[in-house]
Residue frames as a rotation matrix with the C-alpha (Angstrom) as fourth column:
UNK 1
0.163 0.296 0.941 -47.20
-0.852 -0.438 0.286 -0.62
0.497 -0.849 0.181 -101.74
UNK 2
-0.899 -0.368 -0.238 -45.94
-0.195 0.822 -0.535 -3.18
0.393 -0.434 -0.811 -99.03
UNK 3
0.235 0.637 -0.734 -48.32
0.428 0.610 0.666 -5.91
0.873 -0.471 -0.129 -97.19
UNK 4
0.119 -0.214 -0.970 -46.32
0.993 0.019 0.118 -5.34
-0.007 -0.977 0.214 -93.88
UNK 5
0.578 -0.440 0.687 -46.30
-0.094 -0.872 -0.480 -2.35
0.810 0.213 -0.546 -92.74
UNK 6
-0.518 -0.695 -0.499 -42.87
0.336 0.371 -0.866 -2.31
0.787 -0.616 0.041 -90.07
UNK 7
0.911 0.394 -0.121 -44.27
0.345 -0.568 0.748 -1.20
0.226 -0.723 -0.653 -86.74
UNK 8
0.691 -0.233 0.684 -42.38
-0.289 -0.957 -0.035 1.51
0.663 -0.173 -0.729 -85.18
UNK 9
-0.201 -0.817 -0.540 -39.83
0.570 0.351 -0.743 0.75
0.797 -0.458 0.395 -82.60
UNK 10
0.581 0.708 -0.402 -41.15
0.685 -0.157 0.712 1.76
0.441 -0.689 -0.576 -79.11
UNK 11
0.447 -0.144 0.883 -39.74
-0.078 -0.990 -0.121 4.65
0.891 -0.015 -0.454 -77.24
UNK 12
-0.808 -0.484 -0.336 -37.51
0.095 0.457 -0.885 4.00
0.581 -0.747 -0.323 -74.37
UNK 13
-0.492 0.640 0.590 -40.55
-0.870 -0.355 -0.342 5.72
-0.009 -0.682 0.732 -71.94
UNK 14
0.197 0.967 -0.162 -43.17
-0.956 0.226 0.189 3.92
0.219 0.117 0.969 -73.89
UNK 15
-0.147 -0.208 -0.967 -40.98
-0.106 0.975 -0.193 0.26
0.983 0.074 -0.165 -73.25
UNK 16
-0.861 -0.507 -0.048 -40.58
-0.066 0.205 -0.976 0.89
0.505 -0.837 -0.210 -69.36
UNK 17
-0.164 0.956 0.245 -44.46
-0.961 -0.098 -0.259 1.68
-0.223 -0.278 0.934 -69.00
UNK 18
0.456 0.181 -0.871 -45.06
-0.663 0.723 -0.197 -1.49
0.594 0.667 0.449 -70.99
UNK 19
-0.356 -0.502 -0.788 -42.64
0.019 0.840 -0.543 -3.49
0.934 -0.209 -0.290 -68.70
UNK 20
-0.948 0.162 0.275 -44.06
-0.318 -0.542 -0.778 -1.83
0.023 -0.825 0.565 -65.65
UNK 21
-0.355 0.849 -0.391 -47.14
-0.929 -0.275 0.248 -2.85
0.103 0.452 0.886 -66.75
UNK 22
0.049 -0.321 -0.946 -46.10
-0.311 0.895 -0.320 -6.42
0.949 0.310 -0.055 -67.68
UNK 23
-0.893 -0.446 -0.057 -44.59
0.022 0.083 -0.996 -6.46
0.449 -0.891 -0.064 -63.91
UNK 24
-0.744 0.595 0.303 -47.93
-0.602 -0.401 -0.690 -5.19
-0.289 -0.696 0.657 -62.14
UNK 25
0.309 0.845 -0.436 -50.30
-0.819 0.469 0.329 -7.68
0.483 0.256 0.838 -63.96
UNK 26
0.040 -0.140 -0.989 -48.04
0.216 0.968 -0.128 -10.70
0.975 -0.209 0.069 -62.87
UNK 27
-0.561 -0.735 -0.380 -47.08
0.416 0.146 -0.898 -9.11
0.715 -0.662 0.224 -59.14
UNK 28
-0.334 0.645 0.688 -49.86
-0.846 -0.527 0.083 -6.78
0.416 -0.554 0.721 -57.82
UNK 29
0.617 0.715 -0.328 -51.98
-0.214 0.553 0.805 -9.81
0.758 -0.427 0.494 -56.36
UNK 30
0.328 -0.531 -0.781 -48.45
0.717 0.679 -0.160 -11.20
0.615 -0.507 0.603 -54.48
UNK 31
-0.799 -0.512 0.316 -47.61
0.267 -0.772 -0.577 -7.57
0.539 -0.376 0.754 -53.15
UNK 32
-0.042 0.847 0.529 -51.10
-0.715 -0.396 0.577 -7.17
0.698 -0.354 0.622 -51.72
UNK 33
0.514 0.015 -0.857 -50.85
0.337 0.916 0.218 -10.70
0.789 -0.401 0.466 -50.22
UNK 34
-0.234 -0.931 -0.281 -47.39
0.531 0.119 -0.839 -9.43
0.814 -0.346 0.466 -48.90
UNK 35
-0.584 0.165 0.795 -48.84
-0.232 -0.972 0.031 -6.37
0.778 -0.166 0.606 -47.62
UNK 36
0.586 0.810 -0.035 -51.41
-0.543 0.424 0.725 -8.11
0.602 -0.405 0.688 -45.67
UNK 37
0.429 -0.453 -0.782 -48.94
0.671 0.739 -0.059 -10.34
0.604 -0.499 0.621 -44.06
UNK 38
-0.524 -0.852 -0.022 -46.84
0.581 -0.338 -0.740 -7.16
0.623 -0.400 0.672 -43.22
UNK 39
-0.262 0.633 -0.728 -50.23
0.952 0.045 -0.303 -5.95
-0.159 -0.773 -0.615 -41.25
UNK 40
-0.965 -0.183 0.187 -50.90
0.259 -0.765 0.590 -3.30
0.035 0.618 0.786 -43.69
UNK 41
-0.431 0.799 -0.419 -54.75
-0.410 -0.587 -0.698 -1.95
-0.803 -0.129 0.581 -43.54
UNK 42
-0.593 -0.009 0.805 -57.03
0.699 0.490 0.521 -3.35
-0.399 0.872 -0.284 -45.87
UNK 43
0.837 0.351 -0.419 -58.17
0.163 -0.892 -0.421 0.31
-0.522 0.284 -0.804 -46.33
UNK 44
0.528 -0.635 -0.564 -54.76
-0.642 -0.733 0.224 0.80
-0.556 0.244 -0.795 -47.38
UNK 45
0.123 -0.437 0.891 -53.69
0.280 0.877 0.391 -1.63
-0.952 0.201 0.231 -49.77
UNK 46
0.359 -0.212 0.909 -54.19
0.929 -0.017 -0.371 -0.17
0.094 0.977 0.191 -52.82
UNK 47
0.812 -0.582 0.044 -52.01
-0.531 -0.706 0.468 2.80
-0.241 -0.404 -0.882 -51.32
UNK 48
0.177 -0.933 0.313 -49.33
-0.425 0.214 0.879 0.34
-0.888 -0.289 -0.359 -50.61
UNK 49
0.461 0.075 0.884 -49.82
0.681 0.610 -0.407 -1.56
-0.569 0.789 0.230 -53.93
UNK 50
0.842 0.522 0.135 -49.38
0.535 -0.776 -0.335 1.61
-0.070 0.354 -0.932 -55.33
UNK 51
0.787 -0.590 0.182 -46.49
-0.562 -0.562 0.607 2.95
-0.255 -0.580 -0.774 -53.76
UNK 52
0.340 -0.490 0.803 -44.65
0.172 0.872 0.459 -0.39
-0.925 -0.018 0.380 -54.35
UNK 53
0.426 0.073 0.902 -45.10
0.837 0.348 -0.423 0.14
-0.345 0.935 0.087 -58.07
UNK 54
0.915 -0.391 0.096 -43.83
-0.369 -0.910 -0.188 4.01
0.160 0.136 -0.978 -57.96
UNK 55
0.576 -0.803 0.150 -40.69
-0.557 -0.252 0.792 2.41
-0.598 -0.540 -0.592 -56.58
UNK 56
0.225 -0.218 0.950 -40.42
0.509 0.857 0.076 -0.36
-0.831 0.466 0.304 -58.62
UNK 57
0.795 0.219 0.565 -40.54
0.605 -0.345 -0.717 2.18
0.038 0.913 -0.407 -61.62
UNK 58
0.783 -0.619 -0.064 -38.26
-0.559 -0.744 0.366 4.85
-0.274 -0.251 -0.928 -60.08
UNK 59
-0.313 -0.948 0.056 -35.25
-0.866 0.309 0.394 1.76
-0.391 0.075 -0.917 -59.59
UNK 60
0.967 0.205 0.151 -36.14
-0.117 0.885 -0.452 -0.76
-0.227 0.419 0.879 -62.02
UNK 61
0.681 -0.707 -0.191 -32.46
-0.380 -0.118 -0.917 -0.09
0.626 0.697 -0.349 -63.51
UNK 62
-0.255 -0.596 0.761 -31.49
-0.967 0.133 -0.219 -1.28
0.029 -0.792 -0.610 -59.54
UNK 63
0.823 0.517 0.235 -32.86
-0.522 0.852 -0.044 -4.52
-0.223 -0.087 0.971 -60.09
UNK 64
-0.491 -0.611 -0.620 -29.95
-0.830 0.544 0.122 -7.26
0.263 0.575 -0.775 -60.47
UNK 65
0.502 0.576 -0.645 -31.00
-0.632 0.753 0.181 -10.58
0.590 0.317 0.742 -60.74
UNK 66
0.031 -0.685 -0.728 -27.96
0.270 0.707 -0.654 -12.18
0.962 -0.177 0.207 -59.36
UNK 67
-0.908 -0.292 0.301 -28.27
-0.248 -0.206 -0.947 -10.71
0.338 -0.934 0.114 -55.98
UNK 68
-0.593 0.712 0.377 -32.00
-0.101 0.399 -0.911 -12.53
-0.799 -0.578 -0.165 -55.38
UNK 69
-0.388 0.640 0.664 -35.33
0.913 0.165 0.374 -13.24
0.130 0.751 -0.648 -57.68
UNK 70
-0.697 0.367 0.616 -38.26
-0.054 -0.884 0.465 -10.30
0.715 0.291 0.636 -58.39
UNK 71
0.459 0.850 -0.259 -40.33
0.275 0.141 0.951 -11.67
0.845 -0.508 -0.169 -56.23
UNK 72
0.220 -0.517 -0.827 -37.50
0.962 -0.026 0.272 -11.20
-0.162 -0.855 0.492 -52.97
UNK 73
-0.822 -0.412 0.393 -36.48
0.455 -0.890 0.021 -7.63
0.341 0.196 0.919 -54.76
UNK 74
-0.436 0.880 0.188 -40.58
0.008 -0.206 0.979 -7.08
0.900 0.428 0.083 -54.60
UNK 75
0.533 0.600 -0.596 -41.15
0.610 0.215 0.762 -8.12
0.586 -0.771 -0.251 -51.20
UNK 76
-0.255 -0.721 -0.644 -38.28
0.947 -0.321 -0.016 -6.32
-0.195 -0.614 0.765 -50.07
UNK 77
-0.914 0.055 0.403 -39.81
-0.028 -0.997 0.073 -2.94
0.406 0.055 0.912 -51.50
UNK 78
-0.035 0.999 0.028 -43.23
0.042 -0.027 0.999 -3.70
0.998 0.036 -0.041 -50.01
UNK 79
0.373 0.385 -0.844 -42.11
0.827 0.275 0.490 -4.32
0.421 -0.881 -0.216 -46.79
UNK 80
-0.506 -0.862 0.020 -40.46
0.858 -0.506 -0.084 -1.19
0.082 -0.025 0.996 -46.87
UNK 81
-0.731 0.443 0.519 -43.05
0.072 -0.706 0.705 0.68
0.678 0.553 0.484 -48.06
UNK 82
0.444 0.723 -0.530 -45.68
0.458 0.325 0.828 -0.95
0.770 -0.610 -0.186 -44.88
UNK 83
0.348 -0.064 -0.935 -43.49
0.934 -0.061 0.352 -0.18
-0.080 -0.996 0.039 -42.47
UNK 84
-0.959 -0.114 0.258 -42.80
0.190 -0.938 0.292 3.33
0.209 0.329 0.921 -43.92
UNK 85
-0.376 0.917 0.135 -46.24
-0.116 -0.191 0.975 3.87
0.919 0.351 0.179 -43.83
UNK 86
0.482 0.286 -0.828 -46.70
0.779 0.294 0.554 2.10
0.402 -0.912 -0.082 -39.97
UNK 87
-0.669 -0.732 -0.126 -44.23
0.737 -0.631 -0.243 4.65
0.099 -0.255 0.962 -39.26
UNK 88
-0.862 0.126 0.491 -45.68
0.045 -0.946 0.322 7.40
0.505 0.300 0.809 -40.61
UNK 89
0.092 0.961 -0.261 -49.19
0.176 0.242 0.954 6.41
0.980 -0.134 -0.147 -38.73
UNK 90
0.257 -0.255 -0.932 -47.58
0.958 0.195 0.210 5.94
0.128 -0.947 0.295 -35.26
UNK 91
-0.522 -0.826 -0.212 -46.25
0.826 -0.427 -0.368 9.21
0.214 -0.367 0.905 -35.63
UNK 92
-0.634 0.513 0.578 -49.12
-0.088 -0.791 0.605 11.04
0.768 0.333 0.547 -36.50
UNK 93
0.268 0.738 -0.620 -50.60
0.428 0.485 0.762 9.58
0.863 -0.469 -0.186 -33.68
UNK 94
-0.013 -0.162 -0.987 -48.65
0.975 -0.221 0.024 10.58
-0.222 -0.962 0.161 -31.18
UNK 95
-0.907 0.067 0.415 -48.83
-0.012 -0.991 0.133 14.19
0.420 0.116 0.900 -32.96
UNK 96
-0.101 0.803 0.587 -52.32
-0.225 -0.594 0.773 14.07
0.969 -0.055 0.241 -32.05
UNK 97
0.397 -0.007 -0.918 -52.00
0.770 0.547 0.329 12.56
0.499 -0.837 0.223 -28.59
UNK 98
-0.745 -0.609 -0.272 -49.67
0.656 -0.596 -0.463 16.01
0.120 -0.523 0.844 -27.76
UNK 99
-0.707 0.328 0.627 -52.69
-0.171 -0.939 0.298 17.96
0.686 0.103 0.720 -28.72
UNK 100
-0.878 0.278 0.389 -54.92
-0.448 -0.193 -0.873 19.32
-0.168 -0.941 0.294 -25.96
UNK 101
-0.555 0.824 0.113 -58.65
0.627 0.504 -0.593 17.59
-0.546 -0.259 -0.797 -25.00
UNK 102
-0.698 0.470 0.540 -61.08
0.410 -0.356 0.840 19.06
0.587 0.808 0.055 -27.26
UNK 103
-0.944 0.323 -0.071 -63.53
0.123 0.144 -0.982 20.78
-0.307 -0.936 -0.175 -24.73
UNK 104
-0.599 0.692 0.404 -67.04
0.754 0.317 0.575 20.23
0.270 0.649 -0.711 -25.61
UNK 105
-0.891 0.243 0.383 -69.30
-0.242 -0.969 0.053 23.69
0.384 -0.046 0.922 -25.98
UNK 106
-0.299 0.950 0.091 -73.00
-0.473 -0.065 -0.879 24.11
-0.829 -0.306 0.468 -24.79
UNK 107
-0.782 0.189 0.594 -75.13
0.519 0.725 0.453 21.72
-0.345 0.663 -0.665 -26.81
UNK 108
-0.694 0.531 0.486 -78.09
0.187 -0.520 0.834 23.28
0.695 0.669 0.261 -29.14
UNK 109
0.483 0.874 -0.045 -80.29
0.438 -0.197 0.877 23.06
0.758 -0.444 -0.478 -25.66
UNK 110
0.008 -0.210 -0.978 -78.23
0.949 -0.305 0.073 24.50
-0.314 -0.929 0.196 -23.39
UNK 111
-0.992 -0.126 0.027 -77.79
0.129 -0.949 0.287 27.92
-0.011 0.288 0.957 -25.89
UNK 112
-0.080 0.982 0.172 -81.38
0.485 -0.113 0.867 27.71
0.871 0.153 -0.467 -26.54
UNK 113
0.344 0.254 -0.904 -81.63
0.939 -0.085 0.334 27.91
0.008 -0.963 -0.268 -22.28
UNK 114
-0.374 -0.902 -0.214 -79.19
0.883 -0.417 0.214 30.63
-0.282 -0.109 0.953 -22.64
UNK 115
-0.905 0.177 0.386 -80.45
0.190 -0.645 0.740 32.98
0.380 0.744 0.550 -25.16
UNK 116
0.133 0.989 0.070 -83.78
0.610 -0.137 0.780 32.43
0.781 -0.061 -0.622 -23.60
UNK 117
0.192 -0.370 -0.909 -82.30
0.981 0.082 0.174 33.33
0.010 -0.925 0.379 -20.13
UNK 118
-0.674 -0.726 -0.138 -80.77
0.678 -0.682 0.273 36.46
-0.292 0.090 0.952 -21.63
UNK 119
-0.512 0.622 0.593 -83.78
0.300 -0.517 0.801 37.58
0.805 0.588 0.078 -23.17
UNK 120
0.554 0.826 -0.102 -85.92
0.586 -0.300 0.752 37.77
0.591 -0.476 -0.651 -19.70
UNK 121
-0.269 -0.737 -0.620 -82.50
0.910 -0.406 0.088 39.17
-0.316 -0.540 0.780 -17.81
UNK 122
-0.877 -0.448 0.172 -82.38
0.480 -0.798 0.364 41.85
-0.026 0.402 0.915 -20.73
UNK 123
-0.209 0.922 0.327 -86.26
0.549 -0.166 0.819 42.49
0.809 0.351 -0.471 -20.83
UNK 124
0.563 0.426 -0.708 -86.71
0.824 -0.224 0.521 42.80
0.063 -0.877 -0.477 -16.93
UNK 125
-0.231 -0.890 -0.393 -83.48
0.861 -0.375 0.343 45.05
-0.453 -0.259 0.853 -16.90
UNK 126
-0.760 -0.100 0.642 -85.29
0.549 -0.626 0.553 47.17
0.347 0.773 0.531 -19.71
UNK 127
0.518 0.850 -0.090 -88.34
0.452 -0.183 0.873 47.84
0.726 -0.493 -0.479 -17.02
UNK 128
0.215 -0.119 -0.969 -86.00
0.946 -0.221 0.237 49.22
-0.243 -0.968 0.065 -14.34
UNK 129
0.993 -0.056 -0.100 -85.26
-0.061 -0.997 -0.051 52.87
-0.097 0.056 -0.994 -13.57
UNK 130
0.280 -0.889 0.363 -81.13
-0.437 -0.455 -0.776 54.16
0.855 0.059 -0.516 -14.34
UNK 131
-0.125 -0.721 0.682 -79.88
-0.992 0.109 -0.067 53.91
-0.026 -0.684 -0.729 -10.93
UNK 132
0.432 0.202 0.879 -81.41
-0.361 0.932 -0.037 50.03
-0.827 -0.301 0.476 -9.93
UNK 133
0.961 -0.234 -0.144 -80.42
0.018 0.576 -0.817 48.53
0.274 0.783 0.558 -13.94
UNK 134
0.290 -0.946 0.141 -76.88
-0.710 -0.312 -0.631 50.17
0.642 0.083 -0.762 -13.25
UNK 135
-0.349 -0.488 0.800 -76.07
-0.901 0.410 -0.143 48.76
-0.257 -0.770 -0.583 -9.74
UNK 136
0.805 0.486 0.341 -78.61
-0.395 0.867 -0.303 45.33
-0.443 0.109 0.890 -10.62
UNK 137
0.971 0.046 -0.237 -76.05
-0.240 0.082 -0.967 45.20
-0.025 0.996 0.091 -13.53
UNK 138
0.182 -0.981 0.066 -72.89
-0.580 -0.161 -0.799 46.02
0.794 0.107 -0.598 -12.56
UNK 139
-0.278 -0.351 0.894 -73.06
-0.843 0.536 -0.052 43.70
-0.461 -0.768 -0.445 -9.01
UNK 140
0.421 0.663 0.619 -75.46
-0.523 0.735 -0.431 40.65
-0.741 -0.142 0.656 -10.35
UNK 141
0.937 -0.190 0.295 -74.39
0.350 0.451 -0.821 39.95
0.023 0.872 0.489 -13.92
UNK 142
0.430 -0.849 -0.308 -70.60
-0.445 0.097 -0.890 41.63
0.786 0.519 -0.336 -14.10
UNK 143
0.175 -0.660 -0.731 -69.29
0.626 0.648 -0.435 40.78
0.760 -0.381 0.526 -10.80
UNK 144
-0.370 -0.789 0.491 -68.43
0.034 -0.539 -0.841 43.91
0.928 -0.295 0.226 -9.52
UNK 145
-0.435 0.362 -0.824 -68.59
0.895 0.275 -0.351 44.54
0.100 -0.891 -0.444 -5.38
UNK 146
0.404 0.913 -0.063 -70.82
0.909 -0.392 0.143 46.91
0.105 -0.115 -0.988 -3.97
UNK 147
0.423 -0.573 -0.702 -68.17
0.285 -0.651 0.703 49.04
-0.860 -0.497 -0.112 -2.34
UNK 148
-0.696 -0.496 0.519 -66.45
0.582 0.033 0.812 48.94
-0.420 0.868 0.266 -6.15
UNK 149
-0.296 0.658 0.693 -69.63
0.862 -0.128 0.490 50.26
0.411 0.742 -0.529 -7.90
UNK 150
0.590 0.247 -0.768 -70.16
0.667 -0.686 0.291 53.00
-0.455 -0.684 -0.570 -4.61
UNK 151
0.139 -0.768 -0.626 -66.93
0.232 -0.589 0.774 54.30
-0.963 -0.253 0.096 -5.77
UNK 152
-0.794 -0.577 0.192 -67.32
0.314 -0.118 0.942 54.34
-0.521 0.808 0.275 -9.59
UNK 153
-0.267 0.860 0.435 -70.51
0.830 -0.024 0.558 55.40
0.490 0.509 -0.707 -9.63
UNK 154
-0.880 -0.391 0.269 -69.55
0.185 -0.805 -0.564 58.00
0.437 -0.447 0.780 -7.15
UNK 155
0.278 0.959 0.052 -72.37
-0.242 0.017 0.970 56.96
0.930 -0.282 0.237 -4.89
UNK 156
0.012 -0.234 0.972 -72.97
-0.982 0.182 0.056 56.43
-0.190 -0.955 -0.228 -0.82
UNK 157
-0.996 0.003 -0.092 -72.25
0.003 1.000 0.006 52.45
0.092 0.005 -0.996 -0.09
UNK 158
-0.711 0.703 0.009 -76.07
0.408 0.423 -0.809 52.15
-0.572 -0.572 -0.587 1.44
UNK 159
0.143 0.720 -0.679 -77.70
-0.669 -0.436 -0.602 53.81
-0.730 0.540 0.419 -1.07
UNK 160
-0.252 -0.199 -0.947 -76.07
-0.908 0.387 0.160 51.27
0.335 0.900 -0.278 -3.84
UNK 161
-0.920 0.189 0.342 -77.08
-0.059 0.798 -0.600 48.62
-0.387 -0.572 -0.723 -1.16
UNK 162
-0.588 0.771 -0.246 -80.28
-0.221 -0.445 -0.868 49.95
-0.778 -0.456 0.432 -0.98
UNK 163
0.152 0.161 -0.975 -80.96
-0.988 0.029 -0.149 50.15
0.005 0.986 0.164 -5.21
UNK 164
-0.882 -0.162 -0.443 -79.39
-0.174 0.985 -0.013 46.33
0.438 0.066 -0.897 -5.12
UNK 165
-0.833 0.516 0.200 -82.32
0.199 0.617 -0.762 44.90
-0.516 -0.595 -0.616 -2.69
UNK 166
-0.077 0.780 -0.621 -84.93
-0.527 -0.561 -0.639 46.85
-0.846 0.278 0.454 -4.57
UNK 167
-0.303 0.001 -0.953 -83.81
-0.943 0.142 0.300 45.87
0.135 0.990 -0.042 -7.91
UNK 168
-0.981 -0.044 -0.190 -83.34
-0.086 0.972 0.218 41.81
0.175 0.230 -0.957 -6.99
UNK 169
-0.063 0.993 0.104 -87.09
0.300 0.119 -0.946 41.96
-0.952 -0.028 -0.306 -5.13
UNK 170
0.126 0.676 -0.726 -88.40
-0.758 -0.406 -0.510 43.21
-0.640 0.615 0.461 -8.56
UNK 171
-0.143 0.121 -0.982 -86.80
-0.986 -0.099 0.131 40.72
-0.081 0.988 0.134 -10.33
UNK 172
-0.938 0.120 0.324 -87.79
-0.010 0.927 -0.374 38.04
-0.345 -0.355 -0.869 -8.32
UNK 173
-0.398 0.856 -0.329 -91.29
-0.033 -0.372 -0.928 39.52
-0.917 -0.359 0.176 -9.19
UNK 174
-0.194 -0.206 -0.959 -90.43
-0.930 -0.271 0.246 39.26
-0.311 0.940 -0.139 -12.47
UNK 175
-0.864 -0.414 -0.287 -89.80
-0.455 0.886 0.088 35.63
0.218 0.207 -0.954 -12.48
UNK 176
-0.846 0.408 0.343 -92.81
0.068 0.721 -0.690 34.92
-0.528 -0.561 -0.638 -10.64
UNK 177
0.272 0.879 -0.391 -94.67
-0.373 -0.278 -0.885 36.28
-0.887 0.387 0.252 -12.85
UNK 178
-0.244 -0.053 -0.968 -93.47
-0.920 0.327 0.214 34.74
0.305 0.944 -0.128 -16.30
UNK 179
-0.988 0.157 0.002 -93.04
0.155 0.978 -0.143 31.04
-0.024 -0.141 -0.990 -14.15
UNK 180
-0.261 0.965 -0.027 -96.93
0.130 0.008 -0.991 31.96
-0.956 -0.263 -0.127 -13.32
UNK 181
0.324 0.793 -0.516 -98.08
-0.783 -0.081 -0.617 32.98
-0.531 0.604 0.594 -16.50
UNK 182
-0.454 -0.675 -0.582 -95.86
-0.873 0.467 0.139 29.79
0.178 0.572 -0.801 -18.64
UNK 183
-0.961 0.012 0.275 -97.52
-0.207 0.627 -0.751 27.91
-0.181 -0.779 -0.600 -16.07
UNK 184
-0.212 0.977 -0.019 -101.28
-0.061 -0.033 -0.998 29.12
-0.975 -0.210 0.066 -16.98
UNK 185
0.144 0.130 -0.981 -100.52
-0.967 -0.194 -0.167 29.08
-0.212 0.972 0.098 -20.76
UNK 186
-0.612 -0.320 -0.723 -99.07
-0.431 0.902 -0.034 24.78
0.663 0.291 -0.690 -20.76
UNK 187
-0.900 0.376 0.220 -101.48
0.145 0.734 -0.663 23.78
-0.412 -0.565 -0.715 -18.10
């Protein structure tokens, strides 16, 4: 039985990972440096660190020596990669800059007001007789005009007047009474 055993002969993959490796322990600190100079984020550095090293792996096989050092081959993919990246930031910016103004909804007290609002609308509205709720309804809260509601309700104009004044006096009566009792229940 031999002393030595021979170790294996690495695997072309397992050498480039291994040189890649070799590369990122000595260069990662000077690409982060670089990065920083090139006014990269220091949220984003280890993005751009990153990124550097995907290229660096992809064209290690583009590397010549004679046409500059690793460190000029390195800075050239880093600054590539920053301003890829400044790019890609500016643009996204100006994607959101086309989009429209969020508009901001009723806040948790204004629905509250709301919902409360609706409740005494729908309550009083449940106290009135057919004709007054109808016309109260269809002029006050949808919109329509008197003369509109005469004719689709297949009613004289002065009589749908008439139901309108009635109804609002009640539900002024209404109001005064809840503001009065709210009033006698917090004081």
């Amino acid at each position: 039985m031999p002393l030595f055993r021979e170790r294996p002969e690495p695997s072309p993959a397992g050498a480039a990972r291994a040189q890649l490796a070799d590369l990122y322990a000595r260069h990662a600190d000077f690409v982060v440096r670089v990065a920083r100079q090139l006014g990269a984020p220091a949220a984003e550095l280890e993005d751009v660190v990153h990124d550097v090293f995907l290229v660096v792996h992809r064209r290690h096989a583009e590397f010549d020596p004679q046409r500059g050092s690793l460190r000029a081959w390195l800075y050239g993919i880093c600054r590539n990669v920053v301003f890829h990246q400044i790019r890609g930031r500016a643009r996204a910016e100006q994607r959101l800059q086309r989009l429209p103004v969020p508009v901001a909804g009723p806040g948790p007290d204004e629905l509250l007001a709301q919902a409360r609002a609706m409740a005494t609308v729908q309550q009083f509205l449940e106290g009135l007789d057919e004709g007054r709720r109808l016309v109260f309804a269809l002029i006050d809260i949808e919109g329509l005009s008197a003369p509109e509601v005469a004719q689709a309700m297949n009613l004289n104009l002065n009589t749908v007047y008439s139901r309108l004044r009635l109804a609002r006096k009640q539900f002024e009566t209404h109001l005064r009474r809840l503001h009065s009792g709210i009033g006698a229940n917090h004081g």
